[in-house]
DRENDO-1510 file (C-alpha; in Angstrom, 1 decimal, always signed):
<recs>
REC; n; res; u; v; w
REC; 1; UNK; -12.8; +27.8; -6.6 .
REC; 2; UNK; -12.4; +24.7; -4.3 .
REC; 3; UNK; -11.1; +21.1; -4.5 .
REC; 4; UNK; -13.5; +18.7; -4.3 .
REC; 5; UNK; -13.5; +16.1; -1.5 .
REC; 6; UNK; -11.8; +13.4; -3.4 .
REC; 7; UNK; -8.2; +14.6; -2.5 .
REC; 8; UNK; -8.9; +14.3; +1.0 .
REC; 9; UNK; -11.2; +11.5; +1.3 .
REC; 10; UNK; -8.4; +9.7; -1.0 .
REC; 11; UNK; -5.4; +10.1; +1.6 .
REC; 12; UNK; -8.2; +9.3; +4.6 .
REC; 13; UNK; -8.8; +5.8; +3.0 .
REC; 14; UNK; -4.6; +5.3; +2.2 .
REC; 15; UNK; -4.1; +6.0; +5.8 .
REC; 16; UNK; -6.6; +4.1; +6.8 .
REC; 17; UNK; -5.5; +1.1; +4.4 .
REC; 18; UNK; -2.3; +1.0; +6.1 .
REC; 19; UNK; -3.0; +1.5; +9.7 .
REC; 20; UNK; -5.8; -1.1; +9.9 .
REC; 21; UNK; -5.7; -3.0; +6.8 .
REC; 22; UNK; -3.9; -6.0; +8.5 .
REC; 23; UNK; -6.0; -6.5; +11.1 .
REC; 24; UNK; -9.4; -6.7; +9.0 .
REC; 25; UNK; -9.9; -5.9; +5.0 .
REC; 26; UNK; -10.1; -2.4; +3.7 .
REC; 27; UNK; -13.8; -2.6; +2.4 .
REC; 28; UNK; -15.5; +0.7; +0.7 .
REC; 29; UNK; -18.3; +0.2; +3.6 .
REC; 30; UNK; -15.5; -0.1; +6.2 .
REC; 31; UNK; -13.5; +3.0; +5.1 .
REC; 32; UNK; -17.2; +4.8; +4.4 .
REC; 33; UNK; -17.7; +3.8; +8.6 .
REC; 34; UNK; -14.2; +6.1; +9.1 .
REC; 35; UNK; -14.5; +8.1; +6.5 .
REC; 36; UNK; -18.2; +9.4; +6.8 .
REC; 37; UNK; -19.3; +9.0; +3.3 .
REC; 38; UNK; -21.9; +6.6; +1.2 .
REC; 39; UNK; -19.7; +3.9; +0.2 .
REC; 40; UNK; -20.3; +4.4; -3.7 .
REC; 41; UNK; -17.8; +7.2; -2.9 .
REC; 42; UNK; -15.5; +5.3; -1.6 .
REC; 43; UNK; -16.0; +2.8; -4.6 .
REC; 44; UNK; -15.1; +5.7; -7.1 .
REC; 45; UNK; -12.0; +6.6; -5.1 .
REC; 46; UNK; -11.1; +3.1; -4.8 .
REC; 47; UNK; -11.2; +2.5; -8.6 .
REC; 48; UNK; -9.2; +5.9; -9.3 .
REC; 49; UNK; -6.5; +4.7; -6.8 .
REC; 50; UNK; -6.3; +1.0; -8.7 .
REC; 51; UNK; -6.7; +2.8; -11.9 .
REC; 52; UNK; -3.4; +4.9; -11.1 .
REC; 53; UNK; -1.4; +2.2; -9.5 .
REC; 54; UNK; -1.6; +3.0; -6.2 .
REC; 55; UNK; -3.8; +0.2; -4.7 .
REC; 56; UNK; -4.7; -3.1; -5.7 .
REC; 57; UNK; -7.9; -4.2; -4.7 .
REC; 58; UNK; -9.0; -8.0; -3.9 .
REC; 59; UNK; -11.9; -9.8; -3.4 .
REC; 60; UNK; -13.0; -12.8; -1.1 .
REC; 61; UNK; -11.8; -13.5; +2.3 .
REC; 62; UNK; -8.5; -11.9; +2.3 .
REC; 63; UNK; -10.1; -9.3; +0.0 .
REC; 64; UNK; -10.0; -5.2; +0.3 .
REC; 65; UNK; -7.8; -2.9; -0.8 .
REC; 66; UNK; -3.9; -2.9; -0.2 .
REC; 67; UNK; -1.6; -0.1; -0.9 .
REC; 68; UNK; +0.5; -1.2; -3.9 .
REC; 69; UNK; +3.7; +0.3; -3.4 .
REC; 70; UNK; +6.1; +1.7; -0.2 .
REC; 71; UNK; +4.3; +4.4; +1.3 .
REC; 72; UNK; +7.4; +6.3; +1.1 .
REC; 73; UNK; +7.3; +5.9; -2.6 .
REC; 74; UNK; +4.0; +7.7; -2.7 .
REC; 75; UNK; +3.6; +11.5; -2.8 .
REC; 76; UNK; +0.8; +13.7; -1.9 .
REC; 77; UNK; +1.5; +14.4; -5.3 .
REC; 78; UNK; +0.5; +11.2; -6.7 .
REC; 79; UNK; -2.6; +11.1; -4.8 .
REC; 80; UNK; -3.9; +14.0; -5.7 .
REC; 81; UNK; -3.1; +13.7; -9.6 .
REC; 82; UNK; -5.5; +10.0; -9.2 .
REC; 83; UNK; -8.5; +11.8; -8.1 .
REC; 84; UNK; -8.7; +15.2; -9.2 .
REC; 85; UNK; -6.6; +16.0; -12.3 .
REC; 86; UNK; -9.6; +15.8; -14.6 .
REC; 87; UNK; -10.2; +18.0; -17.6 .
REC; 88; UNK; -6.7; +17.1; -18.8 .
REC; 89; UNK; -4.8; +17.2; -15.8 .
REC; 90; UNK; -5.5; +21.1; -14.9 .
REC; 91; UNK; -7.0; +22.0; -11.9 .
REC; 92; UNK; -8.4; +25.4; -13.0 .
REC; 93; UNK; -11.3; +25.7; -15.4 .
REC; 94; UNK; -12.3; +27.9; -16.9 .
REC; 95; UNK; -16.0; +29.4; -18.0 .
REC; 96; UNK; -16.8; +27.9; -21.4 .
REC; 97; UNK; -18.1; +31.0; -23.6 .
REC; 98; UNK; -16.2; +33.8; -23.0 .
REC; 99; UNK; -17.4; +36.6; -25.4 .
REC; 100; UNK; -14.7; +36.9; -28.8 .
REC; 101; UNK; -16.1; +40.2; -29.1 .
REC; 102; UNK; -15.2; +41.8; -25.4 .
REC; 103; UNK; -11.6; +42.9; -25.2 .
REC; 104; UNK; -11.4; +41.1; -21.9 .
REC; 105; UNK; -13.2; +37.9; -23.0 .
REC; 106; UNK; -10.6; +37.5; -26.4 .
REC; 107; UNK; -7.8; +37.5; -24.3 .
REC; 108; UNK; -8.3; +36.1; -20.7 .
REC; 109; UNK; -7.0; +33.0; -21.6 .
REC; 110; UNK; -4.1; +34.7; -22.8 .
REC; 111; UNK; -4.0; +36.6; -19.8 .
REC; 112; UNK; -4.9; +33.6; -17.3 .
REC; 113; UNK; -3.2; +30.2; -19.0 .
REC; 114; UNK; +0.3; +30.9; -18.2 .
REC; 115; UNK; -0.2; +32.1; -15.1 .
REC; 116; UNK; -2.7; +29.5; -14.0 .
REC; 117; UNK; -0.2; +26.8; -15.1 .
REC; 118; UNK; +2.3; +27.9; -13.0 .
REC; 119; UNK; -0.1; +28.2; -9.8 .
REC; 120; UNK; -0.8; +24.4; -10.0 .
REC; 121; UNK; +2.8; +23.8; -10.8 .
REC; 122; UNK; +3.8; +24.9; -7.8 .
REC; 123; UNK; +1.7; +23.4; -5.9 .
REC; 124; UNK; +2.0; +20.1; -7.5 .
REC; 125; UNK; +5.8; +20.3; -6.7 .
REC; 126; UNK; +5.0; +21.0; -3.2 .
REC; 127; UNK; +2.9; +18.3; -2.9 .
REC; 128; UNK; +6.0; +16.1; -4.7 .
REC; 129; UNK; +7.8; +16.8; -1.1 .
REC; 130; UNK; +5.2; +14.9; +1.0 .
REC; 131; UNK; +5.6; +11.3; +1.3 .
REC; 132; UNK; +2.3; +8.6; +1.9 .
REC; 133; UNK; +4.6; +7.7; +5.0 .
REC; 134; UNK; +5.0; +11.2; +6.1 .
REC; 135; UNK; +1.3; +11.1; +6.4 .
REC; 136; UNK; +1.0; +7.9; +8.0 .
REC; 137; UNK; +3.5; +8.6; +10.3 .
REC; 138; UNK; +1.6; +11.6; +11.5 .
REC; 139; UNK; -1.3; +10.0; +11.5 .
REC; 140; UNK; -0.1; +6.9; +13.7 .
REC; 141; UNK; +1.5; +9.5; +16.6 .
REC; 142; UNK; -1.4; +11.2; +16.5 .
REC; 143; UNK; -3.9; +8.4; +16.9 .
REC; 144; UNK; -1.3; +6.5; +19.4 .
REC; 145; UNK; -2.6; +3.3; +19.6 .
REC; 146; UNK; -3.5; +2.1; +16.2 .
REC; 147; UNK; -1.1; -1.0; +14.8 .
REC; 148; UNK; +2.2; -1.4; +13.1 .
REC; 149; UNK; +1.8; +0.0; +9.6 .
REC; 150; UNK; +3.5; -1.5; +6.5 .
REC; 151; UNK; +5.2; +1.9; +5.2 .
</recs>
């Protein structure tokens, strides 16, 4: 099982919202320029990060997207429940027809559920202890000369 893009292309396009944002507007085809995807992607990500609060987006001349919040305010956490908790908010799934009739198949939910659960617990509560700003941070010394962010 792997995580789809989205998680990743999702913090790309916050970082890059913040770092250059002020300098010219945060557009799906400029972040798709950075980011290296069709900008209907981006557009997707975009409306998921609107939808859960953590950008506003504008059009016209002063238009793009602006992060809507303190960076510091904003987990890793956050991001990642706007773009990939689907299916009811669980990150494993699971194949749709297991056999009643097979020992196994009756019961691997029973077996799995709990233990599956706690898996993306964890990991969600790690993510809780990264900030937006952590990420940015690292980001700007890493990069060196990009401008002042808003954090």
């Amino acid at each position: 099982m792997q995580i789809s893009t989205r998680f990743t292309i999702a913090v790309h396009i916050l970082i890059c919202v913040d770092l250059y944002g002020t300098d010219a507007p945060a557009t799906s085809e400029t972040l798709a320029g950075s980011i290296g995807a069709h900008p209907v992607v981006i557009r997707r990500i975009l409306g998921q990060l609107r939808r859960a609060g953590l950008i506003t987006v504008a059009r016209g001349r002063e238009g793009g997207a602006h992060i809507a919040r303190p960076c510091g305010q904003i987990t890793l956490a956050d991001i990642f429940r706007a773009v990939e908790s689907i299916g009811g908010g669980t990150l494993f799934s699971f194949h749709e027809n297991p056999n009643p009739a097979c020992p196994v198949g009756r019961n691997i939910h029973g077996i799995l559920d709990g233990r599956l659960a706690a898996i993306q617990h964890s990991m969600e509560q790690t993510m809780e202890q990264t900030s937006l700003a952590d990420i940015i941070a690292e980001a700007r010394a890493r990069a060196g000369d990009v401008p002042n962010a808003r954090g």
